[in-house]
Backbone as CSV, one residue per row, in Angstrom:
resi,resn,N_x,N_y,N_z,CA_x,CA_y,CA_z,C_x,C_y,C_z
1,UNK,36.992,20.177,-18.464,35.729,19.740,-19.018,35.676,18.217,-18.946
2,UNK,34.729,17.678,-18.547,34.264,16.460,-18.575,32.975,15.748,-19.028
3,UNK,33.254,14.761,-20.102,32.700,14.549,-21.138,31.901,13.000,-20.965
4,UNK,30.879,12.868,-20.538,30.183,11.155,-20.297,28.725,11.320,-20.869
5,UNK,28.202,9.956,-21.187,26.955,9.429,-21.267,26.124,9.809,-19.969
6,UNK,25.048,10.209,-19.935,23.786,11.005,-19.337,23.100,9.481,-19.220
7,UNK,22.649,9.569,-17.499,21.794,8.516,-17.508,20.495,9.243,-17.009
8,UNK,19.555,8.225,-16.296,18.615,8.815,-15.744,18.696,9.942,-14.508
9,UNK,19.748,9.356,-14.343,19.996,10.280,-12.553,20.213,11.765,-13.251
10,UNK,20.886,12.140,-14.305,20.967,13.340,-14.584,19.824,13.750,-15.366
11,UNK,18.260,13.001,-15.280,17.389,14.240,-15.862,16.804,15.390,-15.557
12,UNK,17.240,16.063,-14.270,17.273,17.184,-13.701,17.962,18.406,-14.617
13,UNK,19.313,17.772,-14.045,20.482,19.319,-15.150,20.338,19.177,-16.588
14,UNK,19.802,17.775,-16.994,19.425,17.993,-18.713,18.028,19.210,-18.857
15,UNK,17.102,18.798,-18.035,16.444,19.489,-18.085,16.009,21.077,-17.573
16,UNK,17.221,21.316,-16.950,17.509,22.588,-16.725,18.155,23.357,-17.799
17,UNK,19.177,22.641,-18.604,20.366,22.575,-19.242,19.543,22.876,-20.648
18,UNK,18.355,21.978,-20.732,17.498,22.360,-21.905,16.619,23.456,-22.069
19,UNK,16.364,23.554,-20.896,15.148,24.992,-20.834,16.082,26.114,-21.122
20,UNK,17.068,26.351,-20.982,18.134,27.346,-20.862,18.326,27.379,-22.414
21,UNK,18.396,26.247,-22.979,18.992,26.397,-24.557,17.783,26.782,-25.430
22,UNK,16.241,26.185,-24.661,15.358,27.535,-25.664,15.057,28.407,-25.111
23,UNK,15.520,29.361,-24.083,15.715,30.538,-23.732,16.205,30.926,-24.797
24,UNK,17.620,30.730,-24.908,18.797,31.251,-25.680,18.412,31.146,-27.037
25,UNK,17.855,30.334,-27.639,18.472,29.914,-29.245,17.103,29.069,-29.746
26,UNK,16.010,29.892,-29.422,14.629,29.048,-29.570,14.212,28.510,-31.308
27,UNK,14.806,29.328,-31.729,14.906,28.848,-33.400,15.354,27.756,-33.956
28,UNK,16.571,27.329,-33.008,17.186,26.410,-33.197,16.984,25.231,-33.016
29,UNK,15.503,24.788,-31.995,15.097,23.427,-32.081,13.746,23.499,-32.466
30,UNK,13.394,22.273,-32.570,11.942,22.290,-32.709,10.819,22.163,-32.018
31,UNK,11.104,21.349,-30.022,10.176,22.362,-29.539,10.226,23.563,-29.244
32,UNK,9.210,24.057,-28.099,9.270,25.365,-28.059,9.875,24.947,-26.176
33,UNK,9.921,25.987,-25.447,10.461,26.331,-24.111,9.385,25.936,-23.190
34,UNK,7.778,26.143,-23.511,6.725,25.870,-23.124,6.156,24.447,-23.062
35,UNK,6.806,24.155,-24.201,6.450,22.773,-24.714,7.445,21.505,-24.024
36,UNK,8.542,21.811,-23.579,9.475,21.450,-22.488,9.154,21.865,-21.334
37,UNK,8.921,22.681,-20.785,8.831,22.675,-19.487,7.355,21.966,-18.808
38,UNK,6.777,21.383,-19.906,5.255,20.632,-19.647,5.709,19.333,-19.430
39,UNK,6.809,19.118,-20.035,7.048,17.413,-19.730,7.416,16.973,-18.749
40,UNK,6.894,15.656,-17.950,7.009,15.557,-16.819,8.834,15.295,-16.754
41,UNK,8.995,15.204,-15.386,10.659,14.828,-15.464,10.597,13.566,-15.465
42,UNK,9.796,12.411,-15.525,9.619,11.421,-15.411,9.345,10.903,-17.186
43,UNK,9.439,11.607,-17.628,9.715,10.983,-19.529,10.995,11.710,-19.835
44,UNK,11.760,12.483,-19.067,13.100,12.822,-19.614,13.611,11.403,-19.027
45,UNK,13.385,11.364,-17.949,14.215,10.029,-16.928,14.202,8.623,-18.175
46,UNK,12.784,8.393,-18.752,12.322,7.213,-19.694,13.198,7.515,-20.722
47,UNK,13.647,8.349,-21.638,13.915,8.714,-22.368,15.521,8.628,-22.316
48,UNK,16.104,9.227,-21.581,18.029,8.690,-20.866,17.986,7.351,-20.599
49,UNK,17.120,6.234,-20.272,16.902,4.865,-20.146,16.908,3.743,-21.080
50,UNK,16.354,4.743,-22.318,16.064,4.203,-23.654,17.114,3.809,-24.546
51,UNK,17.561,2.678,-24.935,19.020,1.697,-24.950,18.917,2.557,-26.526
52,UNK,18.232,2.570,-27.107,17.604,3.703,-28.579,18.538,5.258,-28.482
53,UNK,18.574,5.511,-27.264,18.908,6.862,-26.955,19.861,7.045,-26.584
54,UNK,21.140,7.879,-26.986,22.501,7.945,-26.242,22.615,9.458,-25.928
55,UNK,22.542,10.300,-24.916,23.022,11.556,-24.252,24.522,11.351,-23.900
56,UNK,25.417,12.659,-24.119,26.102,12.900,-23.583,26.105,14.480,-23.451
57,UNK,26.842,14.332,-21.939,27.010,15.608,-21.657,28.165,16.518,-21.284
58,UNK,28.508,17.756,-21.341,29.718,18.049,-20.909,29.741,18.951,-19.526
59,UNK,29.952,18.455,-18.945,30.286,19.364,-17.684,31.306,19.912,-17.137
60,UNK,31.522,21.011,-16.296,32.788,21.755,-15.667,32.266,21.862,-14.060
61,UNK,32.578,22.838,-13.407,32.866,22.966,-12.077,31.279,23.293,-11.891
62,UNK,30.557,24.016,-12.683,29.196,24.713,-12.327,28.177,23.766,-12.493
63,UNK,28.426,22.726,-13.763,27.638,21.572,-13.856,27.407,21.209,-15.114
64,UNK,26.658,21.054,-15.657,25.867,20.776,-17.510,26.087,21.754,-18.085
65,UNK,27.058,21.794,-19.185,27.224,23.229,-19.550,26.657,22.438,-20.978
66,UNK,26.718,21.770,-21.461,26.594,21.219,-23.074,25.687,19.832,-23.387
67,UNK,25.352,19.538,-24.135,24.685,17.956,-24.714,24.234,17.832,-25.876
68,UNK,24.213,16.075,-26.101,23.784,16.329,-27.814,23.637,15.012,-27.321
69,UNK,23.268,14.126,-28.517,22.472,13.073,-28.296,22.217,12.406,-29.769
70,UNK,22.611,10.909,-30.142,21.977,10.711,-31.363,20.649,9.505,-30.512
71,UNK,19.675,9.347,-31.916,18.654,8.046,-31.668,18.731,7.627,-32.506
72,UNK,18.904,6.230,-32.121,19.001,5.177,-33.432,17.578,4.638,-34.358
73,UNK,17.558,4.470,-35.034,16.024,4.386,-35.683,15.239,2.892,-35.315
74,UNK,14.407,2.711,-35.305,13.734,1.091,-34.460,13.738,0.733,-35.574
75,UNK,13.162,0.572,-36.937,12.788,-0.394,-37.843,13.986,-1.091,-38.104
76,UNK,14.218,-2.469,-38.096,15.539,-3.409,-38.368,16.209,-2.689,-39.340
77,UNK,15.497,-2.011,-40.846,16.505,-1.873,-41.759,16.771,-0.281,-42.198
78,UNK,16.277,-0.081,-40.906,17.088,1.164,-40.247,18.331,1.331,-39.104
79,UNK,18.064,-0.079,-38.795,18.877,0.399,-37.345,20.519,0.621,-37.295
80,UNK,20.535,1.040,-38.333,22.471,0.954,-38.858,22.449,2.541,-38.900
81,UNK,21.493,2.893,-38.821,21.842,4.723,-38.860,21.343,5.358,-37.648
82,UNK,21.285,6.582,-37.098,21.425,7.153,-35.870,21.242,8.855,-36.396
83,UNK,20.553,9.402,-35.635,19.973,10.410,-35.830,21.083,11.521,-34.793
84,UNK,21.441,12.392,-35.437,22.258,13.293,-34.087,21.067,14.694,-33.427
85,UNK,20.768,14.626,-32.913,19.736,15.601,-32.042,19.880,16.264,-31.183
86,UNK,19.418,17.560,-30.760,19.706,18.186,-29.702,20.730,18.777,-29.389
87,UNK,21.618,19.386,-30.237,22.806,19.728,-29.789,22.891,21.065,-29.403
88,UNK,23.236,21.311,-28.186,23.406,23.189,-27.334,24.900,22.693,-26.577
89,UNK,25.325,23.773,-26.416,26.302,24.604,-25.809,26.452,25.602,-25.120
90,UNK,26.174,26.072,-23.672,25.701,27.065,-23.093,26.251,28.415,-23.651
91,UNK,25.751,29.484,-23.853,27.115,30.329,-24.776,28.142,30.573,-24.181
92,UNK,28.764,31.049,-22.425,29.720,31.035,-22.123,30.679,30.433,-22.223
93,UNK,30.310,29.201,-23.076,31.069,27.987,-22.858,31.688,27.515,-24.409
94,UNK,31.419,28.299,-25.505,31.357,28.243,-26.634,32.550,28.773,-27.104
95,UNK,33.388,28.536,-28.253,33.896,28.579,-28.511,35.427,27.967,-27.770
96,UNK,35.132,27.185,-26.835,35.906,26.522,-26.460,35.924,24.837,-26.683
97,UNK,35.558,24.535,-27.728,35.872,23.245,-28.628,35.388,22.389,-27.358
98,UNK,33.862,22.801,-26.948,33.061,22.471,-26.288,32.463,20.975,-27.229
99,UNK,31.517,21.789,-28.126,30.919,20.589,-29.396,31.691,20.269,-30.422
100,UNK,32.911,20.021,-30.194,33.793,19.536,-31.054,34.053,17.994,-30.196
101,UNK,34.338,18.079,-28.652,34.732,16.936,-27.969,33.123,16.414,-27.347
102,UNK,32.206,16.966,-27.619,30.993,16.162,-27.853,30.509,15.400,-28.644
103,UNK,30.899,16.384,-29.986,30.566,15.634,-31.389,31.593,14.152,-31.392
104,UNK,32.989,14.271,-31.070,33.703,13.006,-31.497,33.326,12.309,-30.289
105,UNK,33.080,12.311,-29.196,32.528,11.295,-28.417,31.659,10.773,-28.734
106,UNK,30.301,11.350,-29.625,28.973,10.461,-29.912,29.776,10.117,-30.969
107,UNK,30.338,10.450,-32.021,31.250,9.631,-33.314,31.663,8.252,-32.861
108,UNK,32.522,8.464,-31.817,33.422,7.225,-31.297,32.051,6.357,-30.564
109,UNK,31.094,6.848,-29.603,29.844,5.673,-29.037,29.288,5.151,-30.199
110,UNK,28.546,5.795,-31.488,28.020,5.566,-32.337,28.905,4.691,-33.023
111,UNK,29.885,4.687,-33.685,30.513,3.453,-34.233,31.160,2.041,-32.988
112,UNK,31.193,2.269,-32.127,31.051,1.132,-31.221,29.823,0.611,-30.447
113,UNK,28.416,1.495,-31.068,27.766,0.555,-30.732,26.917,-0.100,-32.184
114,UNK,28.040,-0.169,-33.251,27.883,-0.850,-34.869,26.849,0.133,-35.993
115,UNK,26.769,1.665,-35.210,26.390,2.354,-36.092,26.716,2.831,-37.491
116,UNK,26.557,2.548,-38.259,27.291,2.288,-39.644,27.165,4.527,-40.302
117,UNK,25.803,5.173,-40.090,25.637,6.543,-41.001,24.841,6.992,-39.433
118,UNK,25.864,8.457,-39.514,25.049,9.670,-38.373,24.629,10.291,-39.269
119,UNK,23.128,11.065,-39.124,22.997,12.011,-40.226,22.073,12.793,-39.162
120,UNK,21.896,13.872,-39.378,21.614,15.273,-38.933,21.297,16.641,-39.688
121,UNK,20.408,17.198,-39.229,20.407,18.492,-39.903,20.173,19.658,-39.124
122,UNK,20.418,20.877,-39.860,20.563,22.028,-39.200,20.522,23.199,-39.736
123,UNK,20.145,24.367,-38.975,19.694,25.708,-39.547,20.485,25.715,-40.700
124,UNK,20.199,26.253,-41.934,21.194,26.588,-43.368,21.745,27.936,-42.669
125,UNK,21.692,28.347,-42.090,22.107,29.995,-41.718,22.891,29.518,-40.338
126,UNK,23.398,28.377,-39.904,23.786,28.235,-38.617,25.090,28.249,-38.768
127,UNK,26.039,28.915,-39.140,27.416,28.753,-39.885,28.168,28.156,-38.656
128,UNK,28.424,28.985,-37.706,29.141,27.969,-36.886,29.281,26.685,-36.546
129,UNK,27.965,26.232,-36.186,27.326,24.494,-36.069,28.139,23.897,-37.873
130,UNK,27.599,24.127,-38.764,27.946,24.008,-40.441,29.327,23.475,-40.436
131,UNK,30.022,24.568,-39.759,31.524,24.282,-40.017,31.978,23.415,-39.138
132,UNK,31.298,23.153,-38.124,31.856,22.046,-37.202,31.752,20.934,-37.679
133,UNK,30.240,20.754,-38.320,30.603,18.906,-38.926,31.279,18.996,-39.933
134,UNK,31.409,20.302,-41.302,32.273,19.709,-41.954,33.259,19.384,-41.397
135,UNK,34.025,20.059,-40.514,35.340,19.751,-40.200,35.180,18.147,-39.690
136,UNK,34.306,17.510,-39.346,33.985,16.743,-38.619,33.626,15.228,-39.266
137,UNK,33.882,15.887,-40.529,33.821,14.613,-41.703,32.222,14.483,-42.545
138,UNK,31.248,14.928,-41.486,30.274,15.412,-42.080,29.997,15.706,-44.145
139,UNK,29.241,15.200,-44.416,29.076,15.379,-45.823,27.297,15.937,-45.991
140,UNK,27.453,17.528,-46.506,26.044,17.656,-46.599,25.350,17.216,-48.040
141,UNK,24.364,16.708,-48.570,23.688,15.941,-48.941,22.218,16.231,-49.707
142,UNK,21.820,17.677,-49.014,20.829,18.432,-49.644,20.587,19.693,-48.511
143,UNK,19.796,20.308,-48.702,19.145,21.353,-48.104,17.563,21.351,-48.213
144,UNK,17.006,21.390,-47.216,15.290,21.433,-47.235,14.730,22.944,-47.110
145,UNK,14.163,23.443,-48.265,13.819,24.699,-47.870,12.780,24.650,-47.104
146,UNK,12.318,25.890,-46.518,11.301,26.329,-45.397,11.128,25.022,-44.677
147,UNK,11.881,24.542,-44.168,11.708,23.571,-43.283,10.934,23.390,-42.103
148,UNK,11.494,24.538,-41.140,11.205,25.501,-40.200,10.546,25.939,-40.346
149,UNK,9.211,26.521,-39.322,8.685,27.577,-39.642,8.322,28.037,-37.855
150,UNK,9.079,29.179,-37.431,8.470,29.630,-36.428,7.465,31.059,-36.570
151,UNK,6.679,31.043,-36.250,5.074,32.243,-36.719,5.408,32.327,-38.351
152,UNK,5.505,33.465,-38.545,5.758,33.558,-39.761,6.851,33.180,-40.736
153,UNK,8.072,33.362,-39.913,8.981,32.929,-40.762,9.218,31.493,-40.972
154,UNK,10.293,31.149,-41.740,10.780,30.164,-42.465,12.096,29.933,-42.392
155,UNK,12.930,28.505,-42.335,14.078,28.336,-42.564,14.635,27.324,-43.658
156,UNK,15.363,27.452,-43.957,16.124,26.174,-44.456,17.224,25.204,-44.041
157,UNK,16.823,24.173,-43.696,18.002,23.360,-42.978,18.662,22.287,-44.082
158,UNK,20.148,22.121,-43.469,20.869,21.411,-44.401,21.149,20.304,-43.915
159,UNK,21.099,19.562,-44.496,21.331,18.044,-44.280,22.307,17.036,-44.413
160,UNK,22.813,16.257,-43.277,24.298,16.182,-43.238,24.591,14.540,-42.689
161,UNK,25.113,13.948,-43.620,25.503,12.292,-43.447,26.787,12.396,-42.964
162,UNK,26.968,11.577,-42.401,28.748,10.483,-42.387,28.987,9.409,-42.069
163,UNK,29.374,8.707,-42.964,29.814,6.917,-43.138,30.815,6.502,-41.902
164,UNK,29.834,6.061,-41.183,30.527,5.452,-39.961,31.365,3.900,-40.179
165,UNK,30.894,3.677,-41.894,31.129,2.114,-42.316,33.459,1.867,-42.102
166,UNK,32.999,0.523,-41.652,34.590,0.346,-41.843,35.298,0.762,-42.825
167,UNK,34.540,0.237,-44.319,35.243,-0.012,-45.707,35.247,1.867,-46.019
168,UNK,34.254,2.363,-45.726,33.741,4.126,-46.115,33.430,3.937,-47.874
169,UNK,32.970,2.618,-47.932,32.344,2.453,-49.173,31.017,2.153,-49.434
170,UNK,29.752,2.401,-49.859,28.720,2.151,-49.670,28.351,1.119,-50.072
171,UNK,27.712,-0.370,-50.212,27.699,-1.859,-50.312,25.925,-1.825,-51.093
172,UNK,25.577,-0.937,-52.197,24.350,-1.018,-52.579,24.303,-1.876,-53.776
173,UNK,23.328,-1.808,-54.175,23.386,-2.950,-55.528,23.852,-1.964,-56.731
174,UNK,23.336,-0.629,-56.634,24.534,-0.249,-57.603,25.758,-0.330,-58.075
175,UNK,26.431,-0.663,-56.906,28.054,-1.014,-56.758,28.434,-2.328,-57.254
176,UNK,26.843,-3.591,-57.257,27.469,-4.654,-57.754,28.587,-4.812,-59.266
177,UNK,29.075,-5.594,-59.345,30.054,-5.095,-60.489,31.135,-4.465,-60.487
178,UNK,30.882,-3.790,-59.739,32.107,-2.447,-59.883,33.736,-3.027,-59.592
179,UNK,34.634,-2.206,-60.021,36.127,-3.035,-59.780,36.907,-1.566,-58.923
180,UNK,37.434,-1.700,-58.002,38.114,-0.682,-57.428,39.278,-0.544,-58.269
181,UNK,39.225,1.055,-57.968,40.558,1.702,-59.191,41.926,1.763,-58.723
């Protein structure tokens, strides 16, 4: 398996790579399959370009088997946090600590490019994904009910930080004062 940053040249197999993952697991994001395959390939290309945007992908002998992706937020006193998005795993390819060496690669880009909090969320019913960030240092934080809603139904997604900070202490004005124990 081989594990790199996605540039423009690969918005082809992302976008193959994506149509395939709402085939599979359409619940699981928030567009729809229809709603992707309308976009030109020429805003996936803009979009892998976007210094905002980090893809990585995992590939083997057949090609794009995996990707995930955080975006960093534009407003200045946001830009210390990073959004994790998009994350699939083709299923053949699963359970082979596929999004485990995805997840710590955007961990390791995201704190070298001075990202301080990844935060992310995800199906409440997605147990597998769940247990990966906890293991992953991940701290969930709340749960949003009916978040989701595809036709009729409803989901709840849970919501999940981790302190990318050096100290792993939070520096708010609450803390002014405080004396370490």
């Amino acid at each position: 398996m081989h594990i790199r940053a996605l540039d423009p040249h690969d918005a082809a197999a992302l976008r193959h790579c994506r149509l395939q993952a709402l085939e599979e697991s359409p619940e699981a994001f928030l567009s729809s399959h229809a709603e992707a395959l309308a976009t030109p390939l020429a805003a996936l290309e803009t979009e892998l370009a976007d210094p905002a945007i980090h893809y990585l992908g995992a590939f083997n002998d057949h090609g794009l088997v995996g990707f995930m992706r955080y975006v960093r937020f534009s407003r200045h006193a946001r830009q210390h946090v990073a959004e994790v998005r998009s994350v699939y795993v083709r299923r053949a390819q699963r359970g082979q600590g596929v999004a485990r060496q995805l997840l710590q690669r955007l961990i390791d880009s995201a704190r070298g490019a001075g990202i301080e909090s990844l935060i992310l969320s995800v199906l409440a019913d997605n147990h597998p994904a769940r247990r990966l960030y906890d293991s992953s240092g991940f701290q969930l934080y709340g749960v949003e009910p009916r978040a989701v809603r595809h036709g009729p139904h409803y989901q709840d997604q849970a919501l999940y930080v981790l302190d990318l900070g050096r100290s792993g202490v939070s520096a708010t004005p609450l803390d002014a004062g405080r004396t370490e124990r």
